[in-house]
C-alpha positions as CSV (number, residue, x, y, z in Angstrom):
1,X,-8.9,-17.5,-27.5
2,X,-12.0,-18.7,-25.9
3,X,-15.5,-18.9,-27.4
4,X,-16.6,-16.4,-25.1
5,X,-13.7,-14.4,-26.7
6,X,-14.5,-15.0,-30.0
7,X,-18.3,-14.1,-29.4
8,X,-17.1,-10.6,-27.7
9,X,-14.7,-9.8,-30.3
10,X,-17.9,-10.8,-33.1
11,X,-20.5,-8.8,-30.8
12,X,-18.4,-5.8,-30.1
13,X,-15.6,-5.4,-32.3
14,X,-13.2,-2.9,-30.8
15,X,-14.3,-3.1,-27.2
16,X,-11.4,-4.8,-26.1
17,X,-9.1,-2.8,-27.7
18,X,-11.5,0.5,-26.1
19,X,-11.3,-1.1,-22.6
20,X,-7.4,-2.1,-22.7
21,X,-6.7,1.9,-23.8
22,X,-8.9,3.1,-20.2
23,X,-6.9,0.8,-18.7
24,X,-3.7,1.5,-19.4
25,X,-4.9,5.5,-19.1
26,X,-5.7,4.2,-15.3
27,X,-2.3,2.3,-14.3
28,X,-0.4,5.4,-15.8
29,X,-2.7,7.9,-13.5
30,X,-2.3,5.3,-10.4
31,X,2.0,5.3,-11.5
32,X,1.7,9.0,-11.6
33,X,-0.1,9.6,-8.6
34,X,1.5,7.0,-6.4
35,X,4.9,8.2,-7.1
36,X,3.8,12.1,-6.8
37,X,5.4,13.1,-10.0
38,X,4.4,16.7,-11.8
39,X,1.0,15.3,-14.8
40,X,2.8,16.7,-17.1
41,X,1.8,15.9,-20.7
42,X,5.9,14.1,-21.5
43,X,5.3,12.2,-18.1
44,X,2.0,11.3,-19.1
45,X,2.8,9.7,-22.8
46,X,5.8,7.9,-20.8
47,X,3.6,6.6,-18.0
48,X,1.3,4.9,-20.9
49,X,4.0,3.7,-23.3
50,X,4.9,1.9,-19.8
51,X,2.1,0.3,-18.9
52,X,1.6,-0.5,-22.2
53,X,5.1,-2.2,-21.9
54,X,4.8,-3.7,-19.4
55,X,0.8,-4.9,-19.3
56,X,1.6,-8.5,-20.1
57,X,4.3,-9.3,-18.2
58,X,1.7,-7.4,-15.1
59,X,-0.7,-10.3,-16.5
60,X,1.9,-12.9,-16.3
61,X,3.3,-12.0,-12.6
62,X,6.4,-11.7,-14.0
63,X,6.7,-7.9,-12.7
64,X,4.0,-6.0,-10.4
65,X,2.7,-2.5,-9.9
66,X,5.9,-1.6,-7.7
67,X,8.3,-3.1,-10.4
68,X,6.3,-1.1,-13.0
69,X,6.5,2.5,-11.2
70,X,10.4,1.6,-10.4
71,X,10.0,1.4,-14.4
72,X,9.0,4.4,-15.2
73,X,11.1,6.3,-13.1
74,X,14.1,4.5,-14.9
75,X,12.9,5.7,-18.2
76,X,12.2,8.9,-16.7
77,X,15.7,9.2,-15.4
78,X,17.5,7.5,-18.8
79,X,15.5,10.3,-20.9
80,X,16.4,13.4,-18.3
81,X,12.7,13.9,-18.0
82,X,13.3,14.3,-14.5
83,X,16.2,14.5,-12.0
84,X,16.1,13.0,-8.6
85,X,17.0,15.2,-5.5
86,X,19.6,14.4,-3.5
87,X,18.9,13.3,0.2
């Protein structure tokens, strides 16, 4: 951790915590949106467990926004939260 870390964690303790919470609450509403699912309140706590997930390895580059949403909608399908149409 950086000094500049340190001194943001000693200034304003919980603000990082605070700002990593609205921004998890925003990739789940961009997931949500993008994929055009129903905002339900289940789709909602799955979207942010997800991003929550999967924030680091989004960090990291290991996985990006379109191997996130392809996440969710494998959880979403494993848990029968929602059912794909057929084509």
């Amino acid at each position: 951790m950086s000094v500049r870390d340190r001194l943001v964690d000693w200034l304003f303790p919980g603000l990082r915590e605070t700002v990593d919470q609205h921004t998890f609450m925003l990739e789940a509403n961009f997931d949500i949106h993008c994929l055009d699912l129903p905002a339900g309140a289940v789709i909602w706590e799955e979207a942010m467990a997800n991003c929550e997930a999967l924030h680091e390895d989004l960090l990291a580059g290991k996985v990006d926004r379109r191997g996130r949403a392809m996440s969710l909608i494998e959880v979403l399908k494993r848990k029968n939260i929602i059912k794909l149409r057929e084509m």
